[in-house]
N, C-alpha and C positions, 0 to 999 in steps of 0.2 A: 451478363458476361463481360459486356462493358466496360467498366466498374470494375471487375475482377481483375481484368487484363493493367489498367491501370493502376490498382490498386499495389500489386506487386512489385512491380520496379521502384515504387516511389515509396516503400517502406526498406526494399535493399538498399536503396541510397540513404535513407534516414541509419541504417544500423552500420553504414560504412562508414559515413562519418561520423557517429558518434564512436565508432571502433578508432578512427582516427585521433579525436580528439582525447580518448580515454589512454592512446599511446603516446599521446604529447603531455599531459597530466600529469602522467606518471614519471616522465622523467623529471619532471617539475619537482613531483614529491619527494623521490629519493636525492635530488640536489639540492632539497631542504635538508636531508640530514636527521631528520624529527625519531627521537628517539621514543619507539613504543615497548611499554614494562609488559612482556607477555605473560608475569608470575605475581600479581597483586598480593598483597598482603592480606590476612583474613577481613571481608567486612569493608574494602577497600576497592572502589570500580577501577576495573582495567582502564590505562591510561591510552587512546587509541590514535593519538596522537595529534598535531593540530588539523584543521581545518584547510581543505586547500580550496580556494574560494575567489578567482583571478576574474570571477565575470561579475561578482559584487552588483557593479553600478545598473548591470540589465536583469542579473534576479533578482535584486531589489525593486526595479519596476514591473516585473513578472508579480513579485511579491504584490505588489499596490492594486494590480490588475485585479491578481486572484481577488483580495479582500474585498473590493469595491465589485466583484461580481458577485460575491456571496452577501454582502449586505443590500444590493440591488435589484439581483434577481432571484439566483435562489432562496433565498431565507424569505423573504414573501412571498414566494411560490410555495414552497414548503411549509410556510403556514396557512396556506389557502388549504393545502391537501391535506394535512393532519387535521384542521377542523373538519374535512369532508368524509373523512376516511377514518374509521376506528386502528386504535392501535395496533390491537390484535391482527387486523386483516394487513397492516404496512407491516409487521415482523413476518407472517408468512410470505410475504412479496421479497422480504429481504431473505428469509431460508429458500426460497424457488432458484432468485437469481444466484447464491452464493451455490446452490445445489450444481448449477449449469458450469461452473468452474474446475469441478470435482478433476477433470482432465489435464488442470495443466499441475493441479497436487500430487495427483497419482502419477503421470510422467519426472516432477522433480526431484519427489520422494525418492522412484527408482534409481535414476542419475546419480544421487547423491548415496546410491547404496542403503539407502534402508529401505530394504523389503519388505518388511515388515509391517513399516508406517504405509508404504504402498498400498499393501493387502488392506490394510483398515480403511486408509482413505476408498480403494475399489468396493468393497462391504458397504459402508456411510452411503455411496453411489447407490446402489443396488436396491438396497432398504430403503435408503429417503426416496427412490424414483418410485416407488412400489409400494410400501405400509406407508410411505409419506407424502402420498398422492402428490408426486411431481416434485419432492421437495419441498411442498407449503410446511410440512413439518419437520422434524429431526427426531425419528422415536431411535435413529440406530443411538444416539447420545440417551435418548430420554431413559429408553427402556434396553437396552443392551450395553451401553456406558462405551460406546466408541468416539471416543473425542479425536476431535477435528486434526491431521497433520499440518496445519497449512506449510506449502514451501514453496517459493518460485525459481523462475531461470536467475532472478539477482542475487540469490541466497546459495543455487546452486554452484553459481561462477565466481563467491566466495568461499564458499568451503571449498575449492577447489584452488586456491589461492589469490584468484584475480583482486585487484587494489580497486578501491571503489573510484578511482580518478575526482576529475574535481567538481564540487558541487555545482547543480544546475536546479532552478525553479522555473518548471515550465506552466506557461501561462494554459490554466484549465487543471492541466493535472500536479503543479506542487511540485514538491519538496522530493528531489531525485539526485541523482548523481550519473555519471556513465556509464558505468558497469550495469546500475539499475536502470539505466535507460533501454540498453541493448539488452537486459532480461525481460523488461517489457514488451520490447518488441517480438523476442522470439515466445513468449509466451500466450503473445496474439496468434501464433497459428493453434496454440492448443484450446483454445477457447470456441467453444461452439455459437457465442455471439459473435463471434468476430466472421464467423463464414457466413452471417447472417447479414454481416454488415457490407462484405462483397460483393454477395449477390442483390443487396437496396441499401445503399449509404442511408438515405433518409433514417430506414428500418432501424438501423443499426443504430445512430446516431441519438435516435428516439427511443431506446432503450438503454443507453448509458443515460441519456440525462433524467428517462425515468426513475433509473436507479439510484442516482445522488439526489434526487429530491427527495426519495423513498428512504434513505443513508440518512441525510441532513434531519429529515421529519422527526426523528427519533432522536437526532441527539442536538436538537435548537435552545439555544442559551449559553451550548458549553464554549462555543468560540469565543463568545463575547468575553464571558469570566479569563478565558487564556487570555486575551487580549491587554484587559484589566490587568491582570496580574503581572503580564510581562514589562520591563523596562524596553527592550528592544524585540517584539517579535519577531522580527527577521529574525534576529541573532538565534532567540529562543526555538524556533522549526528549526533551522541548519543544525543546531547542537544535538539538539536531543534526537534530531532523526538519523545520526550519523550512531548513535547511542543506540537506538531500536536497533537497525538494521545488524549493529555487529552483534546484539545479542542473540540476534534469529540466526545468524550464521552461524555461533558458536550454539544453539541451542540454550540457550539459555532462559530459564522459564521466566514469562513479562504475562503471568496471567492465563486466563482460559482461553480464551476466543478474542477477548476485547486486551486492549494492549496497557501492561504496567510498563513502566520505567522508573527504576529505583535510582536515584541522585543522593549521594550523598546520606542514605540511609532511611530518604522516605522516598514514598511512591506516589505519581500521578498519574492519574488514571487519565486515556486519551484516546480518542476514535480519529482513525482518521479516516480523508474522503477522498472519493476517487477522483471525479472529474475536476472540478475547483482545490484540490491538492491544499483544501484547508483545515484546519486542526478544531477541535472541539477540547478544552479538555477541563478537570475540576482540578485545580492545583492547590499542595497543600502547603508549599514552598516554592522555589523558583521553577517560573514556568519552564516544563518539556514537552516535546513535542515529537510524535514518528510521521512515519507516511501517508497503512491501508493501503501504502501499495499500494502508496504501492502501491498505496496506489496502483496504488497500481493492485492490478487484477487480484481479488480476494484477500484485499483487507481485511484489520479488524473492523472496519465499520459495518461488515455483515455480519458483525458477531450478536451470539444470540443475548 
């Protein structure tokens, strides 16, 4: 109860200031002036206009952090566990944990007026909690053909018009922005691990990182190859995650579960990660890069 009492206040003030800093951004951006083509040409990616990117020199060390904890600890921790662990049993560990999210989809969906996707995502719940003993499976996909809505509060406070202010790479969780900071956070009360993590930090804490280890397990190598193939990673996550996110906004299909980004007329395929907010991806041109959500909460790196 502890914990909880605590825990409250000190996430209001995480979401005031970053409400703050996403109204200071913004006048930033439209005193840029940056003209965005809201009507592209056929075959032609919307131009979404530049990068507003004034903290550079500390997400770029956010940036160094991430990578040197993901070649340090996670990715040798996650190779420890996928030798110990058959595949099959870390994808139902990844269908259990993405099942327990179902709540902050089914809330978004509504918000953003589709009912519909709501009712499917509420279904998906029902059925995987039940024929899919806990969500270790997905038969409402396998065998009823109910595919996944994902949405979050960042996506919702863009179709809604909010500007995504300026970019931020936070150390652990990646490749974010303000808008998707503060959908993050209110997305934490829809998540049934996060009331798990009020009531024992430890608990809680111990099951996000078992989740990126269980995320990372499954997709070990593909960072490296981004890495290879990028001239500037930095540059390449801030680009192409600004690319993701407005396609999820606008709806726009990047794929099943796991995330495409089409550049310039090809497509890269790319997982992203929750905690370490690092990219994995097979590129078949210049590297891109999105979230997961995204990191944040129900990424595609829970994709089946």
């Amino acid at each position: 109860m502890k914990n909880r009492d605590n825990l409250f206040p000190q996430l209001c003030r995480i979401c005031f200031c970053c409400l703050a800093i996403w109204l200071g951004s913004m006048s930033v951006v439209l005193g840029q002036g940056v003209a965005v083509d809201d009507d592209p040409g056929f075959g032609e990616e919307r131009d979404i206009g530049m990068v507003s990117d004034p903290l550079e020199p500390v997400n770029r060390a956010f940036y160094h952090f991430n990578d040197k904890l993901y070649f340090w600890a996670v990715k040798p921790v996650s190779q420890g566990y996928a030798y110990l662990i058959a595949e099959d049993v870390r994808m139902c560990v990844r269908s259990f944990l993405k099942n327990l999210l179902a709540p902050v989809r089914i809330v978004n969906n509504l918000l953003q007026g589709k009912v519909e996707n709501s009712g499917v995502e509420t279904a998906r719940f029902v059925i995987n909690s039940t024929l899919g003993i806990a969500g270790l499976a997905d038969p409402a996909q396998h065998e009823f053909g109910l595919s996944p809505k994902d949405e979050d509060l960042g996506q919702t406070l863009g179709v809604y018009g909010a500007g995504e202010g300026i970019y931020i790479c936070w150390p652990f969780f990646g490749s974010s922005n303000v808008r998707d900071t503060i959908g993050m956070a209110g997305d934490f009360f829809l998540s049934p691990v996060s009331y798990l993590a009020m009531s024992d930090a430890g608990i809680g804490v111990a099951v996000e990182a078992g989740r990126e280890v269980n995320n990372t397990s499954l997709t070990l190598g593909d960072y490296e190859d981004f890495k290879e193939s990028a001239i500037d990673p930095y540059v390449s996550l801030r680009d192409a995650y600004r690319q993701y996110r407005q396609k999820k906004i606008r709806d726009v299909a990047v794929g099943s579960d796991s995330v495409y980004i089409s550049s310039s007329g090809k497509s890269e395929k790319i997982y992203a990660q929750n905690m370490t907010g690092l990219v994995s991806a097979g590129l078949e041109s210049a590297p891109i890069f999105v979230d997961d959500f995204f990191v944040q909460v129900g990424t595609s790196a829970d994709a089946e």
